[in-house]
Every structure is written in structure tokens, then in C-alpha cells.
N, C-alpha and C positions, 0 to 999 in steps of 0.2 A: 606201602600205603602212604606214608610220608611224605615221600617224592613225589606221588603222584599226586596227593593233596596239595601241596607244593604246587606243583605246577598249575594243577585247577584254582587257585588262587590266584595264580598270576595272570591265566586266562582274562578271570572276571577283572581283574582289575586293568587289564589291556584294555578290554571290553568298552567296561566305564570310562575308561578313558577318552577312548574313540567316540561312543558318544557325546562324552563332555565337551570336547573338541568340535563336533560333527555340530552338535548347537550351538557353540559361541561363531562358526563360520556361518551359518544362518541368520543369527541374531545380528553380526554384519552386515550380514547382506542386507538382512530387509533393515536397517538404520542404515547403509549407502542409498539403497533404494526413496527412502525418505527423506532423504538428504535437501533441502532446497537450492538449486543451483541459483547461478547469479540473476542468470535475466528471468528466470521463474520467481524470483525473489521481487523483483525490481517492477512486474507484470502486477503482484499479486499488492504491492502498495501501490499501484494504479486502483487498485480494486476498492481499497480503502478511500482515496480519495475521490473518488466516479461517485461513493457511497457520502462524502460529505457533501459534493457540489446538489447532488441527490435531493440532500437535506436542504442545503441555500433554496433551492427548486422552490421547494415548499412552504419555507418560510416569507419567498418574494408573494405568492399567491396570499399567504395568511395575510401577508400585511398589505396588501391589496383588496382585500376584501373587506378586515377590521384590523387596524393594527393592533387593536388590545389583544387578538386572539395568541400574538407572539410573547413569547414569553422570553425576556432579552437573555434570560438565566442559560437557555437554551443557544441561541446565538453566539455566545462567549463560549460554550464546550466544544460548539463546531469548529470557533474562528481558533480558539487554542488548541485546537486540534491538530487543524490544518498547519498551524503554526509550528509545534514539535514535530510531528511526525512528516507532513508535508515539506513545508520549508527549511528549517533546520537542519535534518536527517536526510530525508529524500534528495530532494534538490540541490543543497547546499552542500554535503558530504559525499556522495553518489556521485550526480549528474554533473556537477559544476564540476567538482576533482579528480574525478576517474572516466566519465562516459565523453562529455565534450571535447574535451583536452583529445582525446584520442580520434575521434571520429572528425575532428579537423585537421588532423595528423596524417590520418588518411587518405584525407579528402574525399572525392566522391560527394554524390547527391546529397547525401545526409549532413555532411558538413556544413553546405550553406545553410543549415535549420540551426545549428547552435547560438549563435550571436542573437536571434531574433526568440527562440525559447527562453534565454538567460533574461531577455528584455520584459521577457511575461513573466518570468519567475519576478523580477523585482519588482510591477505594475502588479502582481499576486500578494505580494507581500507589502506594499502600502495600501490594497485595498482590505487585506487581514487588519493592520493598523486602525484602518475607521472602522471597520466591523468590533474591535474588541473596543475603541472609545464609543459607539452609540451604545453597545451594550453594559459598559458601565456607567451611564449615564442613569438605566432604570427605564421606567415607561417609556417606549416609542409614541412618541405624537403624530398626530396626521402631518403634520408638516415637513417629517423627517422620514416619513413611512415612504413615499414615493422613490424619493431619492436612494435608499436603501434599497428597497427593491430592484430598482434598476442595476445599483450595482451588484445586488446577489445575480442577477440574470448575466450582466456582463462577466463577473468571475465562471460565471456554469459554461457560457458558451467559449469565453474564450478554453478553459480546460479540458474541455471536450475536443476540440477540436487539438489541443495540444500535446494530448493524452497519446491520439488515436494516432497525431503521425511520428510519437518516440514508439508508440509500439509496433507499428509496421515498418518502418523509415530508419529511427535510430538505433534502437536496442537492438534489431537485427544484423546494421551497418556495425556498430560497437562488437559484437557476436562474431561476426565475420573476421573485423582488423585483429584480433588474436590467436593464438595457440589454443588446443585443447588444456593446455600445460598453465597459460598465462589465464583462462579463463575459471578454474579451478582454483586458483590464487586469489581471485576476485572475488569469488565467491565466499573463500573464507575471509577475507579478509572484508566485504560488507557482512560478516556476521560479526565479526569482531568489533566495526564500527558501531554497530545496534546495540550490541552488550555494552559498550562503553558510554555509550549516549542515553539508554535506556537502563542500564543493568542490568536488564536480564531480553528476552525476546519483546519486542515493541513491535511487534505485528499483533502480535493477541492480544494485547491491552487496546490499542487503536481498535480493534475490531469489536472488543467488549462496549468500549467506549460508545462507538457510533451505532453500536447497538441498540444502547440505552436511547440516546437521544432520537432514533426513528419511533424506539415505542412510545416517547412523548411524545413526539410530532404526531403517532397515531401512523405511521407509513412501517410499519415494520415487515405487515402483513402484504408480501407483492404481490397475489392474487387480484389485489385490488386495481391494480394496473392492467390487467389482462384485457384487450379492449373487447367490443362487442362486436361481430358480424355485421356488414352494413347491412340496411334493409332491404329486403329484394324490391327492384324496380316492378 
């Protein structure tokens, strides 16, 4: 009876084992599954900044209408926003050091688009510059309201447009000029830049962030955007 207890003990404990095992290979998996690759990464801080120029949108209308209704408090979280996460990190770390560089290397279509993106990145970041001096300034006056607007419209439209062709154009061209092997690298290694820049993930603070600042703009809710059905003729 011994022996055979013996052995039924070592059964279960194979047993347990296999599935201890069988769920840490699952638990893998779905965390490889979760995993954010490079240009899913790189897409999805597009996403974040589609969501500040969003905000610029709003704020050129506010102060088109009254500028008192802007609240410059507001203004400075987008423009510092835009500024770490956008320019600093995105642009600066990312695109300028790792995406350009290569997709000129390459050549092809998308090449000729570096030289002239880097030129928006820097016209991006001297119009961040006035956007965080009028907002430290305090109350927006009529006489500075105009001016400001236009250049929140100017930042909205050029981004838009320079969003739309690294995401069809570049990141796919950048995608393409490597290995599965070299593009796995990149990927860790923009998460490594994030942690070092941010300390920890700077995707979800960013997203917390402009969170906040839509539900004071009052735009959080996008339903509101939903348009109407024309009228029938």
C-alpha cells in the first residue's frame, strides 16, 4: 500500500505540475498577445495627438466667439502636452532617430517626406513655444484672440495632414525596410525609450491627461459630433 501511495502522490504532483506549467504557457501567451508592437505603438501616439489638435479645434472656435470663454489654464496642458509627449518623445526620440534615418536609407517614395516632416516638426514646436507664452501670460484679449486662433487652425491642419501620410506612407515604408527580427528590437527598445523618458508607460498618463482637459472643454462626450441627416429635398 505504500508503494502504491507512493506512486499516487507522485501522480498528483506530475499532475500539478503540468498544469502549473500549462498556465504560465497561457499566461504567456495572452501577455505576447498584448504585447504593443512598434508601429501599433507609434499609430496609437498618433491617437493621442489627433486628440490634442482635437482640442486646439475647440479652443480656436472658443476664442472666436469670446475669448474669455478660454480658459488659458487649459491651453498650457495641451501645449505641454504636446510638448513631452508629442515633441520630445514622439518626434524627437522615435521619428528623428530611428524612423527617418532609415526610410531615407531606403529610399523610395516615403523618403522624400522626411526632410519636409522634420521641417513641420520644428514650425510645430515654435508654434508649442507661443502657445505656452500667450498662456502664461493669463487672460487672452481680443487683440491676441484672433491671431491665436489662426495659429491653433494652422497647427490642426498642418497635423492632420502629416499624421495621415506617416501613417499610410511612412510607418508602413519604415515596416517594410526591416526584418521581422530588427522590427521586434524596435519595438523594445521604444518601450525602453518611454520608461526612460516618462518612467513608467507615457501612453496612459497622455491619454489620462487629454482626457481631463476634453471634459473641460465640454467635448469629451463624441456623440456630440455625430452629424445630422441632410433634409430631404
Amino acid at each position: 500500500m505504500s508503494a502504491f501511495n507512493d506512486a499516487r502522490r507522485r501522480l498528483i504532483l506530475a499532475a500539478g505540475a503540468g498544469l502549473l506549467l500549462a498556465g504560465t504557457d497561457r499566461g504567456m501567451a495572452e501577455a505576447a498577445e498584448k504585447e504593443v508592437g512598434a508601429v501599433e505603438d507609434l499609430m496609437r501616439e498618433h491617437g493621442v495627438l489627433r486628440r490634442a489638435i482635437l482640442a486646439y479645434r475647440n479652443m480656436a472656435a472658443k476664442l472666436r466667439a469670446d475669448p474669455a470663454s478660454l480658459d488659458p489654464a487649459l491651453l498650457e496642458r495641451i501645449a505641454r502636452l504636446f510638448r513631452s509627449f508629442g515633441e520630445d518623445y514622439h518626434e524627437k526620440k522615435l521619428e528623428e532617430a530611428h524612423i527617418f534615418p532609415t526610410i531615407k536609407k531606403a529610399g523610395g517614395p516615403a523618403a522624400s517626406y522626411a526632410d519636409v516632416l522634420i521641417a513641420q516638426h520644428r514650425r510645430g514646436w515654435e508654434l508649442t513655444d507661443y502657445f505656452l507664452d500667450v498662456a502664461r501670460r493669463g487672460a487672452i484679449g481680443t487683440g491676441e484672440a484672433e491671431r491665436l486662433a489662426r495659429s491653433l487652425d494652422g497647427v490642426e491642419l498642418m497635423y492632420a495632414h502629416h499624421a495621415a501620410r506617416e501613417d499610410t506612407i511612412v510607418f508602413p515604408a519604415w515596416k517594410n525596410a526591416l526584418s521581422d527580427r530588427d522590427l521586434d528590437d524596435m519595438g523594445e527598445l521604444f518601450e525602453d525609450i518611454e520608461r526612460r523618458q516618462f518612467g513608467k508607460d507615457g501612453f496612459e498618463d497622455a491619454v489620462a491627461e487629454i482626457a481631463k482637459v476634453e471634459e473641460a472643454l465640454g467635448i469629451a462626450d463624441i456623440s456630440q459630433f455625430t452629424p445630422p441627416l441632410p433634409p430631404h429635398a
